[in-house]
KOLPAFI-598112 format. One line per 3 residues: number of its first residue (from 1); their letters; for each residue x, y, z of N, C-alpha, C. Coordinates in pm, whole numbers, plus 50000, padded with zeros to 5 digits. Layout:
NUM = a = X:Y:Z:X:Y:Z:X:Y:Z ~ ...
//
This chain:
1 = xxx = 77088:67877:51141:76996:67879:51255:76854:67844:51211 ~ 76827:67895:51108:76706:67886:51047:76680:67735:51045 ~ 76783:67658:50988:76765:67504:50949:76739:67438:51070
4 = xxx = 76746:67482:51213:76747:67376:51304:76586:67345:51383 ~ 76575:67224:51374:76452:67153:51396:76383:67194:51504 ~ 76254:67289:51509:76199:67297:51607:76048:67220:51620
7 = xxx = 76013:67162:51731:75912:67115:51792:75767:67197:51843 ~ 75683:67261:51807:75627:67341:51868:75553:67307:51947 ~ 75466:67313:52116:75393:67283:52213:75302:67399:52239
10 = xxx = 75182:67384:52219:75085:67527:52267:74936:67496:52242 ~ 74843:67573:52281:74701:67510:52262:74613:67627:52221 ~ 74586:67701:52331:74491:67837:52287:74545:67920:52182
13 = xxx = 74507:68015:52183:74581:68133:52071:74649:68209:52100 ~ 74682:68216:52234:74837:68261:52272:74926:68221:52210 ~ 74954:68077:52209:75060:67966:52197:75039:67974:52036
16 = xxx = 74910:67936:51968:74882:68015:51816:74941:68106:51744 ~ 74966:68228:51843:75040:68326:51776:75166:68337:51747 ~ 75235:68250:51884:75339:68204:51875:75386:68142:51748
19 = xxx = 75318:68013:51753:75377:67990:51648:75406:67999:51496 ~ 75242:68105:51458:75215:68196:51362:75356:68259:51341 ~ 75426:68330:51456:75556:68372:51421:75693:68338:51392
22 = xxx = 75657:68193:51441:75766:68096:51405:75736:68066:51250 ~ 75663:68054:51224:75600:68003:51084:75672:68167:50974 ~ 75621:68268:50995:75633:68395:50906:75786:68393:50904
25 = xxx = 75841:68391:51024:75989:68422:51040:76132:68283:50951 ~ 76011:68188:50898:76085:68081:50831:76155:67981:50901 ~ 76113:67963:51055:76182:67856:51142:76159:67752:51115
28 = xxx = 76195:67657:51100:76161:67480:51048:76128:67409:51158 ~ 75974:67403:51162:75877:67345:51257:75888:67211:51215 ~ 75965:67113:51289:75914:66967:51227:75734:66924:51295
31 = xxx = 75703:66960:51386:75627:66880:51449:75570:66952:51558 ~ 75412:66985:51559:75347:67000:51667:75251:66983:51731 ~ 75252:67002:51853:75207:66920:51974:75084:66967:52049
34 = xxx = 74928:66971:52043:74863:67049:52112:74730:66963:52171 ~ 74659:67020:52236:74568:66940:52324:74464:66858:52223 ~ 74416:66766:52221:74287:66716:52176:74153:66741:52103
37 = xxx = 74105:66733:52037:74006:66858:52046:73914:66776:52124 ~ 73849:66930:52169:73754:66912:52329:73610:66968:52246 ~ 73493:66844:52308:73367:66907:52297:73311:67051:52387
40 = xxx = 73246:67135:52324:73258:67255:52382:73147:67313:52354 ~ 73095:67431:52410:72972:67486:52354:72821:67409:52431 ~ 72707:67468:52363:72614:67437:52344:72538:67282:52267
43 = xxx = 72605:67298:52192:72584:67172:52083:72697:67099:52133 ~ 72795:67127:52190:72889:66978:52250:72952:66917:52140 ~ 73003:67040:52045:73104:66956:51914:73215:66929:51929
46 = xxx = 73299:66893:51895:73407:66879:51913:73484:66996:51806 ~ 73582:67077:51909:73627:67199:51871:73787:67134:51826 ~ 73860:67195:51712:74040:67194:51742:74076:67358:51847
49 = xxx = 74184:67314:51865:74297:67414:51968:74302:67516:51875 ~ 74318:67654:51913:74377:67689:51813:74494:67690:51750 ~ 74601:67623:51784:74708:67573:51740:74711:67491:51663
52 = xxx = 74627:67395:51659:74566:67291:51595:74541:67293:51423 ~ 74407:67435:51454:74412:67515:51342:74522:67543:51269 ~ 74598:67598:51313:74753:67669:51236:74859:67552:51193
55 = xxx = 74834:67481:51247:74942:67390:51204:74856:67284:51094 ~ 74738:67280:51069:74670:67212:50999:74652:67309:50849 ~ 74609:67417:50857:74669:67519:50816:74780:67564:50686
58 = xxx = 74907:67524:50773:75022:67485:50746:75117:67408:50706 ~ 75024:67301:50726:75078:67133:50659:75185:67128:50766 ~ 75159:67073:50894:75275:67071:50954:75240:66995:51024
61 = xxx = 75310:66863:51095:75282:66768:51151:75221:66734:51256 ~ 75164:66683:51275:75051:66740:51437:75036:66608:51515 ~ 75039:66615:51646:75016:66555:51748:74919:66584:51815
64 = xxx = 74828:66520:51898:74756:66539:52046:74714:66422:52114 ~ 74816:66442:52210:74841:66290:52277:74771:66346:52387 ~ 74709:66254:52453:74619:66308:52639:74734:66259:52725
67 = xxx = 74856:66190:52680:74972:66216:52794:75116:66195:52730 ~ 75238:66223:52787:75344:66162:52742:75377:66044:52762 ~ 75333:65972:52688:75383:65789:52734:75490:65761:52601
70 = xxx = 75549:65645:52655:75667:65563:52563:75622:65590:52442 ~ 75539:65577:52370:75502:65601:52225:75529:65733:52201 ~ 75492:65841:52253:75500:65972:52223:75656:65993:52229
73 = xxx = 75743:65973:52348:75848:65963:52319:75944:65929:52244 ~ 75933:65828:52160:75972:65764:52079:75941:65863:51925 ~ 75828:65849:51958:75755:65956:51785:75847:66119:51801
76 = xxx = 75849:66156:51937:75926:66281:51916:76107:66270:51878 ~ 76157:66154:51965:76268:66103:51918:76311:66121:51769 ~ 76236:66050:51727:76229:66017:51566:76213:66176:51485
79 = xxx = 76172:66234:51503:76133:66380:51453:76327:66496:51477 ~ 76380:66425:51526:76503:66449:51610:76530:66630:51606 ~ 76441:66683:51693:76435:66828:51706:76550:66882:51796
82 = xxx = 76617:66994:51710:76679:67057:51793:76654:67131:51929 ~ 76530:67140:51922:76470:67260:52039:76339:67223:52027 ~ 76275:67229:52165:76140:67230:52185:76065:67337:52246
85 = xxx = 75976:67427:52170:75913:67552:52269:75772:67543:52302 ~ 75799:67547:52430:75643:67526:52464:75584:67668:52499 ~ 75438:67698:52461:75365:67797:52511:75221:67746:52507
88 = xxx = 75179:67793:52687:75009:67697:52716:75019:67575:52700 ~ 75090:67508:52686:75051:67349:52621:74951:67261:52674 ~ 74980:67234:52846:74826:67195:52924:74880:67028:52991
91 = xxx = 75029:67035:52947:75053:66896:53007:75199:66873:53091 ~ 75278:66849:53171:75322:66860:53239:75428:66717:53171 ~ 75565:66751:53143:75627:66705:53019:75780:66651:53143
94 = xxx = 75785:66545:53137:75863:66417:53178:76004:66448:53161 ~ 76095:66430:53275:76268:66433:53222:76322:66397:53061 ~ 76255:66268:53045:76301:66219:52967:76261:66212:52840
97 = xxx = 76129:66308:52815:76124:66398:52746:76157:66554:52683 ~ 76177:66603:52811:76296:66710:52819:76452:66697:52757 ~ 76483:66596:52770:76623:66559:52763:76646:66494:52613
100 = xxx = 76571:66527:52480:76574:66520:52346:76629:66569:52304 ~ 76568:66695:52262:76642:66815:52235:76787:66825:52265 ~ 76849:66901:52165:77032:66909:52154:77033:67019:52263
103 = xxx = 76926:67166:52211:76950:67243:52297:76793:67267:52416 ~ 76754:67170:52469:76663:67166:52524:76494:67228:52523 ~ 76448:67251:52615:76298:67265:52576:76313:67385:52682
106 = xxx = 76209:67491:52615:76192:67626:52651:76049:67617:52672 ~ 76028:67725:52715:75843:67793:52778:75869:67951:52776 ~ 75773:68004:52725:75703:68117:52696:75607:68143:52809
109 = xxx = 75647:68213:52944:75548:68232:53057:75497:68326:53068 ~ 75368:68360:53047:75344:68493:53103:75341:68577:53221 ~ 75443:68589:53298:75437:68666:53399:75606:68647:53444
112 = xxx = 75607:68792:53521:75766:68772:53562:75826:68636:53687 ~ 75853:68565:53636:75926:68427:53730:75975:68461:53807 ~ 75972:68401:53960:75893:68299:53998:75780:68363:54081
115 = xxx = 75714:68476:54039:75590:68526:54060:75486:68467:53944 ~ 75390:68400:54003:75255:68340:53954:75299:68257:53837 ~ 75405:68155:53925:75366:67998:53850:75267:67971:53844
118 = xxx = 75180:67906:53728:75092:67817:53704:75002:67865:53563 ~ 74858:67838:53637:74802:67808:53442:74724:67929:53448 ~ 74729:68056:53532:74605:68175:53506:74707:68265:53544
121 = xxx = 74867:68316:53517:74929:68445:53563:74850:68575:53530 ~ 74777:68593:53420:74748:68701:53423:74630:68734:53466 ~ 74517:68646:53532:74399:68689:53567:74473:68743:53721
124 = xxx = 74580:68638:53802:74619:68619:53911:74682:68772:53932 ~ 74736:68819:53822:74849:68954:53840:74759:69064:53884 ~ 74603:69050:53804:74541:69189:53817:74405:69125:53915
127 = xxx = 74420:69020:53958:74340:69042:54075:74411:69072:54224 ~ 74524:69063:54188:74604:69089:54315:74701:69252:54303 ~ 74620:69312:54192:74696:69465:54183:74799:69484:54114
130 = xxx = 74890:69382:54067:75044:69402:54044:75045:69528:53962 ~ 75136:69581:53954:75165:69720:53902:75241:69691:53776 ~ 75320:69547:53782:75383:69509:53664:75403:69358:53640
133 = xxx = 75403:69343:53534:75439:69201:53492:75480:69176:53374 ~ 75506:69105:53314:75598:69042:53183:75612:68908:53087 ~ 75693:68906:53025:75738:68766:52981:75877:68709:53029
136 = xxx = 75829:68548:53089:75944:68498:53124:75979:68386:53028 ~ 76119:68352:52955:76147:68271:52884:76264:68122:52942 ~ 76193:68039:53005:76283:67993:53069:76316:67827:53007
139 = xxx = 76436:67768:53077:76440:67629:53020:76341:67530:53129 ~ 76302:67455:53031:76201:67369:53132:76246:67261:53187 ~ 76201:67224:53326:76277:67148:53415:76147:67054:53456
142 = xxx = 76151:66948:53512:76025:66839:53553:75950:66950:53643 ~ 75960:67049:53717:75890:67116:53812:75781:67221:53758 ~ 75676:67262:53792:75577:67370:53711:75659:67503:53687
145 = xxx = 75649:67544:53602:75755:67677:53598:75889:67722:53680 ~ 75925:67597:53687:76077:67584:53831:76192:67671:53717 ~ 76265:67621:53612:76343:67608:53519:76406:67778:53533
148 = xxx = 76566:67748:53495:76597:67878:53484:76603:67989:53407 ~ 76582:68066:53429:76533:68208:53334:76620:68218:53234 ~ 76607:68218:53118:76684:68271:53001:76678:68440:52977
151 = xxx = 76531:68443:52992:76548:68629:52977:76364:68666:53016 ~ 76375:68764:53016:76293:68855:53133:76261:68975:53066 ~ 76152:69039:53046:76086:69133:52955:75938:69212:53052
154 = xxx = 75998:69312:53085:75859:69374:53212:75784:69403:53113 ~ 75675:69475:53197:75564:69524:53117:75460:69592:53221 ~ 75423:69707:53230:75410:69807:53353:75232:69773:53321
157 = xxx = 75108:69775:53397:74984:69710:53410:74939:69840:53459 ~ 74842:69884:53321:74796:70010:53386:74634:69976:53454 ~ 74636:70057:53532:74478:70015:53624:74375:70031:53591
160 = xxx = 74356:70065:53459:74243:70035:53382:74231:69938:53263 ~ 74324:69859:53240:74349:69740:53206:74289:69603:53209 ~ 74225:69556:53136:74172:69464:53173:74212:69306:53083
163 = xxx = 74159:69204:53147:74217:69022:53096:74285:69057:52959 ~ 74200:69084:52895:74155:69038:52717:74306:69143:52698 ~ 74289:69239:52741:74402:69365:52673:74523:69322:52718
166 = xxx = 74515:69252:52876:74647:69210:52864:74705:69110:52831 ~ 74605:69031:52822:74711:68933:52713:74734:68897:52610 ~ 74658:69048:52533:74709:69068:52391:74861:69156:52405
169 = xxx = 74895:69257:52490:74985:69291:52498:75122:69214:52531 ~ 75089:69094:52573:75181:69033:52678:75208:68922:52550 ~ 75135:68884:52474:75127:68791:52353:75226:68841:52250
172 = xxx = 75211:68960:52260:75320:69008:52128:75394:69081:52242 ~ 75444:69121:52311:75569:69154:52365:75671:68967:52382 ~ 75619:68847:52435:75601:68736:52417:75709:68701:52280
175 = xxx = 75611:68720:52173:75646:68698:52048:75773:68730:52015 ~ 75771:68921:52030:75902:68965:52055:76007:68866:52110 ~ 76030:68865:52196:76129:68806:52271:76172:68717:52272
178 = xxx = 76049:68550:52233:76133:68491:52177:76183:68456:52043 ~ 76123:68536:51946:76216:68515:51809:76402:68592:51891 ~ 76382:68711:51926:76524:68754:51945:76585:68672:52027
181 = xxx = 76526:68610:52128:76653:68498:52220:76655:68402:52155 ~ 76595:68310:52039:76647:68182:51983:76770:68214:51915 ~ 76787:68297:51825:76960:68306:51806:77075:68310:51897
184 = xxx = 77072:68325:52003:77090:68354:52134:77125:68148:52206 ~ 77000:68120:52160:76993:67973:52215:77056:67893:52154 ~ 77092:67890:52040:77127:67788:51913:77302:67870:51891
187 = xxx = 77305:67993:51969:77463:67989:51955:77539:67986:52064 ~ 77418:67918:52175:77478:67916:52301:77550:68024:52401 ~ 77484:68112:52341:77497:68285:52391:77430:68328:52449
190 = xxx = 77366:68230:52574:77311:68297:52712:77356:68236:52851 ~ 77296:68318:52911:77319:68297:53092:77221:68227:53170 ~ 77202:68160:53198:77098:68126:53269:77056:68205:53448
193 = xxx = 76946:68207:53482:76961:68262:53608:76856:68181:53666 ~ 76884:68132:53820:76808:68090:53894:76724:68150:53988 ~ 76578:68068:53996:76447:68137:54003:76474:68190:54151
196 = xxx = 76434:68277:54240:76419:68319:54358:76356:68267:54440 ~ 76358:68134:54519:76252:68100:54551:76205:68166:54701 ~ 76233:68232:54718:76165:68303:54857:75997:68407:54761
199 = xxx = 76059:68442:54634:75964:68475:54588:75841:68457:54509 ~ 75828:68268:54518:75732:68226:54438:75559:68230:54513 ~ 75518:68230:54346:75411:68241:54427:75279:68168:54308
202 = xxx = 75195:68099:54329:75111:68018:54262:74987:68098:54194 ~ 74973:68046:54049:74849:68105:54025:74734:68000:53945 ~ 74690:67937:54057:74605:67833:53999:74490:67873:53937
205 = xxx = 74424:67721:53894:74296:67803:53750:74174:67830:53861 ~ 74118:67913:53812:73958:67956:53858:73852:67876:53801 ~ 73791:67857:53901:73680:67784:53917:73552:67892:53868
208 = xxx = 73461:67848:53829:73314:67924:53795:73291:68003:53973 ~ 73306:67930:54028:73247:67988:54224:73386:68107:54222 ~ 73470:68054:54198:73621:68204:54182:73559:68290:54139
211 = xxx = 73452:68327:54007:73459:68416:53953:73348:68514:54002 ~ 73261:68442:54149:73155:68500:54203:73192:68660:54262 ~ 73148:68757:54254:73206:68917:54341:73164:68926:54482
214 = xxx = 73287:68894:54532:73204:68921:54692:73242:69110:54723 ~ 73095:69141:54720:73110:69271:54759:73069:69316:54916 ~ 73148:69237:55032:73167:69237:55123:73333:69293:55129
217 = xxx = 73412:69300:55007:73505:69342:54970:73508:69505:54966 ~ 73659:69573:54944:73635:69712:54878:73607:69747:54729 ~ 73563:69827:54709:73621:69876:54575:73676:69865:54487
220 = xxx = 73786:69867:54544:73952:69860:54492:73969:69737:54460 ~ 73924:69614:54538:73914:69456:54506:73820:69396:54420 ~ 73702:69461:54410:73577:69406:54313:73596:69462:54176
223 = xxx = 73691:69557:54177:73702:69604:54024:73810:69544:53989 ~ 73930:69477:54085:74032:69433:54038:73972:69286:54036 ~ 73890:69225:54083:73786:69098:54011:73739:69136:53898
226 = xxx = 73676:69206:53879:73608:69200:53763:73747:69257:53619 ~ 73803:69311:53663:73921:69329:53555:73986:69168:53502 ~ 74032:69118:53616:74080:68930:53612:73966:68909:53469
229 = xxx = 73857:68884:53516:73796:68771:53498:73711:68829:53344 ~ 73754:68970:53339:73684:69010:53211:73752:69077:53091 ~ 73668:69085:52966:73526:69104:52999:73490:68966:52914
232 = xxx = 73549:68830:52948:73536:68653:52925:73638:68602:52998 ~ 73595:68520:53117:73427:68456:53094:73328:68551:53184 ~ 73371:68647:53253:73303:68740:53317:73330:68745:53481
235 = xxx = 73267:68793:53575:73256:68797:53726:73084:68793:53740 ~ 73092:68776:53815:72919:68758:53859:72849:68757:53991 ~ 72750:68783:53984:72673:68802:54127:72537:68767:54100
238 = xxx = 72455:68730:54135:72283:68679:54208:72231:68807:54214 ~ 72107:68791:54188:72012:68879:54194:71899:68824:54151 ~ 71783:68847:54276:71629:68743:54248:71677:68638:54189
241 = xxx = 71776:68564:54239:71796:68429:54182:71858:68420:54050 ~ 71837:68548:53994:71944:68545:53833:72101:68554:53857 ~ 72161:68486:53753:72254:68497:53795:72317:68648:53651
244 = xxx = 72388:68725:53689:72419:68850:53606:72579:68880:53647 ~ 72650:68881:53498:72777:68912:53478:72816:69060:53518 ~ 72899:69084:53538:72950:69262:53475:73114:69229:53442
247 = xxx = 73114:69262:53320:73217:69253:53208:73305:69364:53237 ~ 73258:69479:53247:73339:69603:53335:73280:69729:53372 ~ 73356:69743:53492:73299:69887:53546:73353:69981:53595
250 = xxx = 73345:70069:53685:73425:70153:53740:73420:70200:53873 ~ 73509:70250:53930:73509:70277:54062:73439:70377:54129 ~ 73324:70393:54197:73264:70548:54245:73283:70535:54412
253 = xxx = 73323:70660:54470:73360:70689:54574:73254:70718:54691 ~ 73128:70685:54605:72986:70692:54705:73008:70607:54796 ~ 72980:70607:54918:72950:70508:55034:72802:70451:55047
256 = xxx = 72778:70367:55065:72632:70338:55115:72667:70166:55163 ~ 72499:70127:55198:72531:69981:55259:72600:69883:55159 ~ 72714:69798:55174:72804:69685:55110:72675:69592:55079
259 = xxx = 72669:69560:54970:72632:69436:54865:72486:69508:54870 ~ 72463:69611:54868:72297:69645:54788:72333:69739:54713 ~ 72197:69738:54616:72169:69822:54490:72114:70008:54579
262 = xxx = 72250:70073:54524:72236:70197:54555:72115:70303:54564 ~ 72137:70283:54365:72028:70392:54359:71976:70359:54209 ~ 71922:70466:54167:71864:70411:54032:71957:70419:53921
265 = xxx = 72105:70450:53914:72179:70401:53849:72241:70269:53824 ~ 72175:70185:53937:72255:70059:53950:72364:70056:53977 ~ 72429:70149:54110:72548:70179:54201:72535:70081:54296
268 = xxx = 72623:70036:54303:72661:69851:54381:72730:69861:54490 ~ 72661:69837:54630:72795:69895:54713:72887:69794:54777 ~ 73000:69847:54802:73118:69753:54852:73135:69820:55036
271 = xxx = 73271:69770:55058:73291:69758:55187:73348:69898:55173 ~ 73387:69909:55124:73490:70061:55093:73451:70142:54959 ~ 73349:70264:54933:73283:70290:54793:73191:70212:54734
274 = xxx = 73172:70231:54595:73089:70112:54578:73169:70112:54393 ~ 73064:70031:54326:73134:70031:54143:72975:70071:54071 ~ 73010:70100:53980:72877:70147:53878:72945:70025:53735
277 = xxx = 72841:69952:53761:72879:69890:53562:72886:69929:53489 ~ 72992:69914:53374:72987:69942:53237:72929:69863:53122 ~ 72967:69743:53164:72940:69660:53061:72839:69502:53158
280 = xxx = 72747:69500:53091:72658:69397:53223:72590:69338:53112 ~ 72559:69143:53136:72471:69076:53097:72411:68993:53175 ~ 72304:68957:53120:72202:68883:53180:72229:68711:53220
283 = xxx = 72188:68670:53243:72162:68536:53229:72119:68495:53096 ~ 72183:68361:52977:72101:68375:52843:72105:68486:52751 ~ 72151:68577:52765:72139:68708:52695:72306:68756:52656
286 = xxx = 72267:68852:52579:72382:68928:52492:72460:69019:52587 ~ 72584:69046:52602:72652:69144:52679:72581:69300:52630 ~ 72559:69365:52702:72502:69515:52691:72560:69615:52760
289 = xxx = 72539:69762:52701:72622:69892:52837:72459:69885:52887 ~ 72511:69915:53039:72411:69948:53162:72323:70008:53101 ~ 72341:70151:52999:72190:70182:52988:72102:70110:52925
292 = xxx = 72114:70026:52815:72050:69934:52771:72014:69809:52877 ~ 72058:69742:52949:72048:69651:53095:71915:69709:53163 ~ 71942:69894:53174:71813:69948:53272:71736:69939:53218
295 = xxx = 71709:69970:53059:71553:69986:52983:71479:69855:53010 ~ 71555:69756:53049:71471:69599:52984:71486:69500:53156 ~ 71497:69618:53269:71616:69546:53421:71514:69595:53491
298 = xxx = 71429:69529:53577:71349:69571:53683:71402:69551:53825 ~ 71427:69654:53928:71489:69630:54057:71457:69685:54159 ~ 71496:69728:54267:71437:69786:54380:71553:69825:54412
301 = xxx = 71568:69959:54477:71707:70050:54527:71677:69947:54664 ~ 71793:69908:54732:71830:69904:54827:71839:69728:54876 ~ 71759:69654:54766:71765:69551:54766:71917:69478:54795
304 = xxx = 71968:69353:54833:72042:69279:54862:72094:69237:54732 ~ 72233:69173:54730:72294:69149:54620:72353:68998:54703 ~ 72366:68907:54600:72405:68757:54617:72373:68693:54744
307 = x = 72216:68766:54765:72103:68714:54903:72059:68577:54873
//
């Protein structure tokens, strides 16, 4: 099992870790596949993936094509991989690229299938409350996360949980699962199951304006925003024209007027309670806890928020 040719597909450091474990566990990576490197930052350098990294790393053959065309096909041909696993990859991969592989091409999804297809499941899971979610390991089909489930791994989302934590948890539960189902795949010792489709549901990428807090909202919704979206790249709101993150906070059961500054704690009110920050930055500036924000934060109780 060990000897059979795998292909690896992934970009961020999700997909990184992944294959970090393919690598420790002694799987024979012929060849992998990850985005471009993208200018980024301040200075506008040109960054690698972190996959990129690891396989460079590694001495291991590397690709980054900006699409699948006849050439790429051909170059993967030639590499003649038993299996292809994709995790994050960022490109949307052709029949007849699919159809290489002896035992086909897999994906590493984060979230339970066919709940929150697409490229943000886990900001999507905890801005919409879910109580649980998982890893889905499925075979890949021309459709966005269509393909049928190989295996299924929950994972219960506690409500103080936030982006970063969960998808470190979800990364190595992930990991888990698929080193144990590739023996499984290569001895042709699974079931496949088909997706539910009465129960799908989309989780497209966020936009910078997505990540704005409308606290015309409750409570219960502005903290489950700011959980999504933090604590990187953040949630945000206006104030005197600044624009100011909060990375995380918490729920207080005070009432007062929705979208003004409470009191001199910097109590924020919503439609239902209001939130007190934990973690808040500036515009230009370093992430800070609130009490540090107040020493150096000039405001007025009662003032308007994203006026």
């Amino acid at each position: 099992m060990i000897n059979k040719k795998i292909i690896f597909m992934g970009t961020p450091s999700i997909a990184a870790q992944h294959l970090n474990i393919l690598i420790e566990n002694n799987f024979n990576i012929v060849g992998v596949f990850t985005q471009p490197p993208r200018k980024k930052n301040r200075g506008m350098t040109l960054k690698e993936s972190d996959v990129h990294k690891v396989a460079i790393k590694n001495n291991l053959e590397l690709f980054h094509p900006t699409s699948i065309n006849t050439d790429i096909i051909n170059q993967t041909k030639s590499l003649n991989p038993d299996l292809i696993i994709v995790v994050a990859y960022g490109l949307i991969l052709p029949s007849n690229f699919l159809n290489i592989p002896k035992y086909g091409c897999i994906n590493v999804h984060v979230s339970l299938l066919p709940r929150w297809r697409g490229a943000a499941p886990i900001e999507h899971s905890l801005l919409q409350g879910d109580l649980e979610t998982g890893i889905s390991i499925i075979k890949i089909n021309p459709k966005l996360d269509a393909g049928d489930i190989i295996a299924q791994e929950i994972l219960p989302i506690h409500k103080s949980v936030y982006s970063d934590e969960l998808t470190l948890s979800l990364t190595n539960l992930g990991k888990i699962l698929m080193i144990k189902i590739l023996p499984n795949i290569f001895e042709k010792n699974i079931t496949l199951k088909k997706q539910d489709q009465n129960k799908i549901t989309y989780a497209k990428k966020f936009t910078t304006e997505d990540r704005k807090i409308n606290f015309n909202s409750s409570s219960d919704k502005v903290i489950n925003h700011i959980r999504a979206h933090g604590p990187k790249p953040g949630s945000w709101f206006v104030y005197r024209g600044e624009r100011i993150k909060i990375l995380k906070a918490k729920k207080i059961k005070e009432q007062g007027v929705k979208a003004t500054i409470l009191n001199k704690n910097f109590l924020l009110g919503c439609s239902e309670g209001s939130i007190l920050p934990i973690s808040i930055q500036r515009e230009g500036k370093r992430a800070v806890t609130l009490g540090n924000f107040l020493r150096g934060f000039s405001f007025s109780i009662g003032d308007k928020l994203n006026a």
